[in-house]
C-alpha positions as a printed Julia matrix, in Angstrom:
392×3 Matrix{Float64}:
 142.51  -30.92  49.88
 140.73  -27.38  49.68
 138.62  -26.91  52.65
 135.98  -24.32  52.54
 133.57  -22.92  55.34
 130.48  -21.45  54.34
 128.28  -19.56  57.33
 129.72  -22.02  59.59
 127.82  -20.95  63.1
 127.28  -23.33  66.64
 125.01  -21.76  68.99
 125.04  -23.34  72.67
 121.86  -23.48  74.16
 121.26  -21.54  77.63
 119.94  -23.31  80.7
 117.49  -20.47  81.6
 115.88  -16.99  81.47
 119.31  -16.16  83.31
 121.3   -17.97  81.16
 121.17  -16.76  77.03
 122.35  -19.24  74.9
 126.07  -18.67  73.7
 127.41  -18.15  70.17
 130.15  -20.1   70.01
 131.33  -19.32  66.31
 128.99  -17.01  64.38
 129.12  -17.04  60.51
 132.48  -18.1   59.8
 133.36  -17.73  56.11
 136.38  -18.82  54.74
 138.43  -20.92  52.23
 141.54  -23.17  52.68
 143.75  -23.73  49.91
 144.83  -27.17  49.68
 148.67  -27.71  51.24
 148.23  -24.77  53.0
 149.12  -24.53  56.77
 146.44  -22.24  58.05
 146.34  -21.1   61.97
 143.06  -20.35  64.2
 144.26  -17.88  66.74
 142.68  -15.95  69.49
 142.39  -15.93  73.33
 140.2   -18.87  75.03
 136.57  -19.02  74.53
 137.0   -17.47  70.92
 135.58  -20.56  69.28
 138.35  -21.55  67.54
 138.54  -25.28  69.46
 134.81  -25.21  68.66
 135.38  -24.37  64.92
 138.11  -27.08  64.88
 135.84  -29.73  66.42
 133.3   -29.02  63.77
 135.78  -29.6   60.87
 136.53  -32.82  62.11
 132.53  -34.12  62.67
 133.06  -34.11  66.73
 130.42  -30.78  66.81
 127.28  -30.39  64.2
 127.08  -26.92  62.81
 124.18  -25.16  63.96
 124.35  -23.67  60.47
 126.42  -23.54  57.6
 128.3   -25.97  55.53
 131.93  -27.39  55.81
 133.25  -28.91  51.69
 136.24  -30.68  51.17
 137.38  -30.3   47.52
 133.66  -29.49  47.32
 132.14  -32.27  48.64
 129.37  -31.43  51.33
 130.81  -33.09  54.56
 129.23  -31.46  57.38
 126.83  -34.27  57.89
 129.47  -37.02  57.51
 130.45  -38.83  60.02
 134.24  -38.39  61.56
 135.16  -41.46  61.06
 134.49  -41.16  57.41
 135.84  -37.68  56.19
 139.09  -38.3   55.9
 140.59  -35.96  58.9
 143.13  -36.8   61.49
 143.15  -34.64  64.59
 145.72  -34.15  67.18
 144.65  -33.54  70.72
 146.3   -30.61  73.28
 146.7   -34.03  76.08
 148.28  -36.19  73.51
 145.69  -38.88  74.3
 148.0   -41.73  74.08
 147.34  -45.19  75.27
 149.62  -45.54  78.57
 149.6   -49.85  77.88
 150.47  -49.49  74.41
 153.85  -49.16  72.56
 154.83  -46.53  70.41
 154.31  -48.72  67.81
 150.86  -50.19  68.41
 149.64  -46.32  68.92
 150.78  -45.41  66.0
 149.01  -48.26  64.46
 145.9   -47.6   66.46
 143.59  -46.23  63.41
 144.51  -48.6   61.0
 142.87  -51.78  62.91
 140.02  -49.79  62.35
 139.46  -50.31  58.98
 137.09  -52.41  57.43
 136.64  -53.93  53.99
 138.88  -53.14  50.91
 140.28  -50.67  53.3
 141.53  -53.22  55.76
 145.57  -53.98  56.26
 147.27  -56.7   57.23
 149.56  -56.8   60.19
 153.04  -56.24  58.29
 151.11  -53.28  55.97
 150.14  -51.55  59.54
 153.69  -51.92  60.66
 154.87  -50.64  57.74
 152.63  -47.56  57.37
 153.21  -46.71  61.56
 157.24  -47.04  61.03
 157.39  -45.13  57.56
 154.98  -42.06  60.02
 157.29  -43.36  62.84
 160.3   -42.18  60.25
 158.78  -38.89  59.54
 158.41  -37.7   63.01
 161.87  -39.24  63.89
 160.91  -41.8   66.84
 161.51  -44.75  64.8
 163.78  -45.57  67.59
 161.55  -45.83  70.07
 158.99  -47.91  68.84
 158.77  -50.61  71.25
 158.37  -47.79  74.35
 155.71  -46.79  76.64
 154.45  -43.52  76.67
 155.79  -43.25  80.34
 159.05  -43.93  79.14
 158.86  -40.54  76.76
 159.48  -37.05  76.97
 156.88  -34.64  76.66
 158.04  -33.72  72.84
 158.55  -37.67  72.12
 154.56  -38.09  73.24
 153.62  -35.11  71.14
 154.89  -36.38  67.78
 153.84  -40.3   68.71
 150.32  -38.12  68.57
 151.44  -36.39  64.99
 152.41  -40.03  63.86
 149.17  -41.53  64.97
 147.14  -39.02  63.27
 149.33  -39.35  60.12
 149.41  -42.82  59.79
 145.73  -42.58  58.1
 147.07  -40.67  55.43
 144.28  -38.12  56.48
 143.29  -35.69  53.87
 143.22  -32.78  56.35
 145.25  -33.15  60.0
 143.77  -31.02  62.5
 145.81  -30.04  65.63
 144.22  -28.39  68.89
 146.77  -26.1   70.94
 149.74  -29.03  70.41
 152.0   -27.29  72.06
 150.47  -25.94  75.1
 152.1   -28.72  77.21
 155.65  -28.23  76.37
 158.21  -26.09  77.79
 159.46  -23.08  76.16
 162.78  -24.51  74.09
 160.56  -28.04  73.36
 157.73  -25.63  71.82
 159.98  -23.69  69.99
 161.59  -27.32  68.51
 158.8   -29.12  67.92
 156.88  -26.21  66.32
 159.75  -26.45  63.61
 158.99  -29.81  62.97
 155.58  -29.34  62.86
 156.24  -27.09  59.63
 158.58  -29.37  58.24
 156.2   -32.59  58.52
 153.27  -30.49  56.95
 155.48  -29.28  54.11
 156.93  -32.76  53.08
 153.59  -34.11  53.56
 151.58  -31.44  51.98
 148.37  -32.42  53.54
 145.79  -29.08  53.96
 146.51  -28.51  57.73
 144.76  -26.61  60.39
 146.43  -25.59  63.84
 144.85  -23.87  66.82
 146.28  -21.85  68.87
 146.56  -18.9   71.48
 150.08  -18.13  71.06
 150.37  -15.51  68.65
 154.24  -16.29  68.3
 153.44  -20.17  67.43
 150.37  -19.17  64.25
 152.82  -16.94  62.76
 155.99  -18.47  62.8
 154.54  -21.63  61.3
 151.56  -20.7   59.73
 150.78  -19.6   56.1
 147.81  -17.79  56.68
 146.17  -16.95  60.35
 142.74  -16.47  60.68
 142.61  -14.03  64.23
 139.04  -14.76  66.19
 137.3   -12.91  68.99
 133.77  -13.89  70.72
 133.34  -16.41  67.58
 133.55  -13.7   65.14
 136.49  -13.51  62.6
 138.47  -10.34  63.07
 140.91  -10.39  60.29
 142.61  -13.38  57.9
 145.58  -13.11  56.28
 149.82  -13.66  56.03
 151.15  -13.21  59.21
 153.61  -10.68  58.49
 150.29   -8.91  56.45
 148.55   -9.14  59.58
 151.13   -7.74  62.06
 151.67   -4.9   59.76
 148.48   -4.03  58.9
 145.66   -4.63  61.78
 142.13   -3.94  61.0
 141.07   -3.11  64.28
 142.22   -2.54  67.92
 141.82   -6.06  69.13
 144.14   -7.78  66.14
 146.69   -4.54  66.61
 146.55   -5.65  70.92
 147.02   -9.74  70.33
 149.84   -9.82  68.02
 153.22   -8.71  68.46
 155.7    -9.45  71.16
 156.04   -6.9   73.42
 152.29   -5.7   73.05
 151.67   -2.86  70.85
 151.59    0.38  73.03
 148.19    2.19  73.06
 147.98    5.42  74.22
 144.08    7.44  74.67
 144.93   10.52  72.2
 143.1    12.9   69.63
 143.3    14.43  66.64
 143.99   18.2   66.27
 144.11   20.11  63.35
 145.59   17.63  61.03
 147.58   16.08  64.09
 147.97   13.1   66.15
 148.31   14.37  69.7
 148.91   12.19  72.94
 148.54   13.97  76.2
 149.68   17.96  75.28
 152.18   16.88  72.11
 151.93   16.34  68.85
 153.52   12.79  67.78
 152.82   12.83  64.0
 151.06   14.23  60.89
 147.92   12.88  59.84
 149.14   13.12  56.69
 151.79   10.96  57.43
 149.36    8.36  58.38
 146.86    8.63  55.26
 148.55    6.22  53.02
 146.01    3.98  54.49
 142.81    5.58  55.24
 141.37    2.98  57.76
 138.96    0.24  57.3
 135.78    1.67  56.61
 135.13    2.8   52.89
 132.12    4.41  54.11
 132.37    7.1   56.63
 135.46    8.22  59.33
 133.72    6.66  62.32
 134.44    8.7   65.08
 133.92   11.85  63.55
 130.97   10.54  61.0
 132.82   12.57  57.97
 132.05   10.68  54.64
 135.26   10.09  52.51
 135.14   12.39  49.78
 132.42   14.76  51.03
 134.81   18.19  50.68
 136.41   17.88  54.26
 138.96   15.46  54.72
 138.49   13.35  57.96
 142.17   14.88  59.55
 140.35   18.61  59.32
 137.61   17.32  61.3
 138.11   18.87  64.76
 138.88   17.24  67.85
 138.12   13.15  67.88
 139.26   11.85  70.39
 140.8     8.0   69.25
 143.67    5.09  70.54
 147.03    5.36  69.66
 148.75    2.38  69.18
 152.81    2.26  68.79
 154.42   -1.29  67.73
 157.71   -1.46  70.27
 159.61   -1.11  67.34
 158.33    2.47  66.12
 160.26    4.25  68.7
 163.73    5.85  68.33
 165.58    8.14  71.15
 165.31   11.77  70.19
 166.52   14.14  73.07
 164.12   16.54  71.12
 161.22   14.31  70.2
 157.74   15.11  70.74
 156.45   12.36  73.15
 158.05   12.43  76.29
 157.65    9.65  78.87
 159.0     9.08  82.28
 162.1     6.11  81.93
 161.38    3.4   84.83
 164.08    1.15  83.87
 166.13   -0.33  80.59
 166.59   -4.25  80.11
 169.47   -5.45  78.24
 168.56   -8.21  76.07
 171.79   -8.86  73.98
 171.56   -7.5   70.87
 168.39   -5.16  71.6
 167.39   -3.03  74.29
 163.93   -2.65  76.13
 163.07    0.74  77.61
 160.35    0.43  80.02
 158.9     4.29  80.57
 155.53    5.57  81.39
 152.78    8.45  80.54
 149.98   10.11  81.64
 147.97    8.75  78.49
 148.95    5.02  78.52
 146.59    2.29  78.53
 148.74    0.19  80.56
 151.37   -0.82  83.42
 154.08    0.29  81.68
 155.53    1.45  77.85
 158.15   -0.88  76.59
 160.13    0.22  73.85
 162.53   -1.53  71.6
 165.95   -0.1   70.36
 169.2    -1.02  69.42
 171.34   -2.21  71.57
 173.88    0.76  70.39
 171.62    3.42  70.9
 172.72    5.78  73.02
 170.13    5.95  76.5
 171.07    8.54  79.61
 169.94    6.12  82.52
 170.25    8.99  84.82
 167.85   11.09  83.33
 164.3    11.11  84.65
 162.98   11.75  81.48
 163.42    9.72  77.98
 162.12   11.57  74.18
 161.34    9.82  71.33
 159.93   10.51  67.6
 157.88    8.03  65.92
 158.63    6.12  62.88
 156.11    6.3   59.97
 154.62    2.53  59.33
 154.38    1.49  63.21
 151.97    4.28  64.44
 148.25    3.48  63.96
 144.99    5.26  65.63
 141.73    3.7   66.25
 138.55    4.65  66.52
 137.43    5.38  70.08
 134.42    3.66  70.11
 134.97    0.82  67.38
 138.25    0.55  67.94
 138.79    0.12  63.83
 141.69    1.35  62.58
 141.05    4.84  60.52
 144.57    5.83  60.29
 148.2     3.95  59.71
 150.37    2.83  57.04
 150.84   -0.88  56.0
């Protein structure tokens, strides 16, 4: 099932002079190939729940249009497009079985829809199967673990044989090892299944280990959509650079110099180094307001000042580097290292840089150096935040 969102906005009214009316999602454009996995992600309040909710017939678009396989469903009712949703509190029924909440949807279906008893059982232990609680079919939801309930939700929405399952933050209730396992057979069920699915989330680690394409939100407006992997490597803009990547990229307030990228006093890297991708904007290097192409490329354009970011990764110990920062402490962490250091020009509490776990770090120096690999440095615009400079 293809799923395609055309202009898709929801505007909240305000209660008041005082209180503007909020823009929940604003112009959302985008296309969903059918079998695809696809993830919402952003922090709360970025309208991706909201965005969801309108999918699924819950919220009426305050414009645009939501098609499945074409077909103009935005004023269809929920009940009749075809979606099954799964809900961040699971939502079960604490008097029924497994079984009978599994079976839930199907007793509502009316005429040459309708099952019979032994077809509903059927259908709830063949979704029971797929999620792997056939087992525990004649249990309470009391009598479950916190994983169990989640996929007793999964088989409850799949039981319908939806044509798109939606899931809201699934995961949020689970502990750290349980996310990490049931996330995994999230993927699986969707790829066996191949029904079009759409997952929010706010955990950056979740959308791209599971998803095929994430779709990265901020104040309702799309940021950037793409692979995951294309994503992380590639960031259009300050905020996507900031939200993905585990540690946080490192920004850094810097300028550019004479055809360099300088942080504090040093310069950290060559322009030129950087200008395999000339930033976002076809039209004009932001910050400085030199046109592309004019006769005076954008790194001979004086001193601008811009963000630095550095992915923990793009570090490596150089006793004669050019950035210098001040080492606060090293963590082991088996087969990598994590050197936690500071500077003068950090946007932060503290840099944390990864390395190998053989590299070779004097703890009793005060002081640590490091050059800067070419594909993890990227630089901003001040007051966009756009990225103008960085390799993919």
């Amino acid at each position: 099932m293809k799923v395609t969102i055309k202009n898709l906005t929801k505007r909240f009214p305000g209660r008041g002079r005082k209180d503007p009316e909020t823009v929940a999602v604003n112009d959302f454009d985008f296309e969903i190939p059918s079998g695809e996995l696809v993830g919402l992600l952003g922090p709360s309040g970025c309208g991706k729940s909201t965005t969801l909710l309108m999918i699924c017939g819950l919220l009426t678009p305050t414009e645009g249009k939501i098609l499945f396989d074409g077909e103009d469903v935005t004023d269809v009712p929920p009940e009749d497009r075809g979606v099954g949703l799964v809900f961040q509190n699971y939502a079960l029924y604490p008097h029924m079985t497994v079984e009978q909440n599994i079976m839930f949807p199907l007793g509502n279906l009316r005429g040459q829809d309708k099952l019979s008893k032994e077809e509903m059982k059927s259908r709830a232990l063949e979704a029971a199967k797929l999620v792997q609680i056939d087992s525990l079919m004649d249990r309470r939801p009391k009598e479950l673990s916190g994983g169990q309930q989640q996929r007793v939700a999964i088989a409850r929405a799949l039981v319908k044989m939806p044509r798109v399952l939606l899931m809201d933050e699934p995961l949020s209730n689970l502990d750290a090892r349980l996310r990490l396992q049931t996330r995994v057979e999230i993927r699986r069920i969707q790829r066996e299944t191949g029904i079009t699915t759409i997952f929010v989330t706010h955990d950056q680690e979740e959308a791209m280990s599971i998803s095929d394409t994430i779709v990265v939100m901020e104040a309702g407006v799309v940021q950037q959509i793409g692979k995951p992997q294309d994503v992380y490597d590639d960031p259009h803009n300050l905020f996507v650079a900031k939200f993905l990547g585990t540690p946080p990229i490192n920004v850094f307030e810097g300028s550019l110099k004479g055809g360099k990228v300088v942080i504090g006093q040093s310069e950290v890297f060559d322009i030129a180094d950087l200008e395999a991708d000339a930033g976002t904007d076809d039209e004009r290097f932001r910050s400085g307001g030199v046109k592309k192409g004019s006769g005076r490329k954008a790194s001979e354009a004086g001193d601008i000042p811009v963000w630095v970011g550095i992915r923990p990764e793009g570090f490596y110990i150089d006793e004669n580097g050019p950035l210098a920062c001040r080492l606060k402490g090293v963590e082991v962490m088996g087969r990598d290292v994590t050197i936690v250091s500071e500077h003068p020009s950090f946007q932060g509490e503290a840099i944390r840089t990864i390395v190998d776990a053989q590299s070779g770090i004097d703890t009793t120096k005060s002081e640590v150096r490091y050059r800067l690999r070419p594909g993890k440095v990227f630089v901003f615009a001040k007051d966009s935040g756009e990225r103008l400079y960085g390799e993919k």
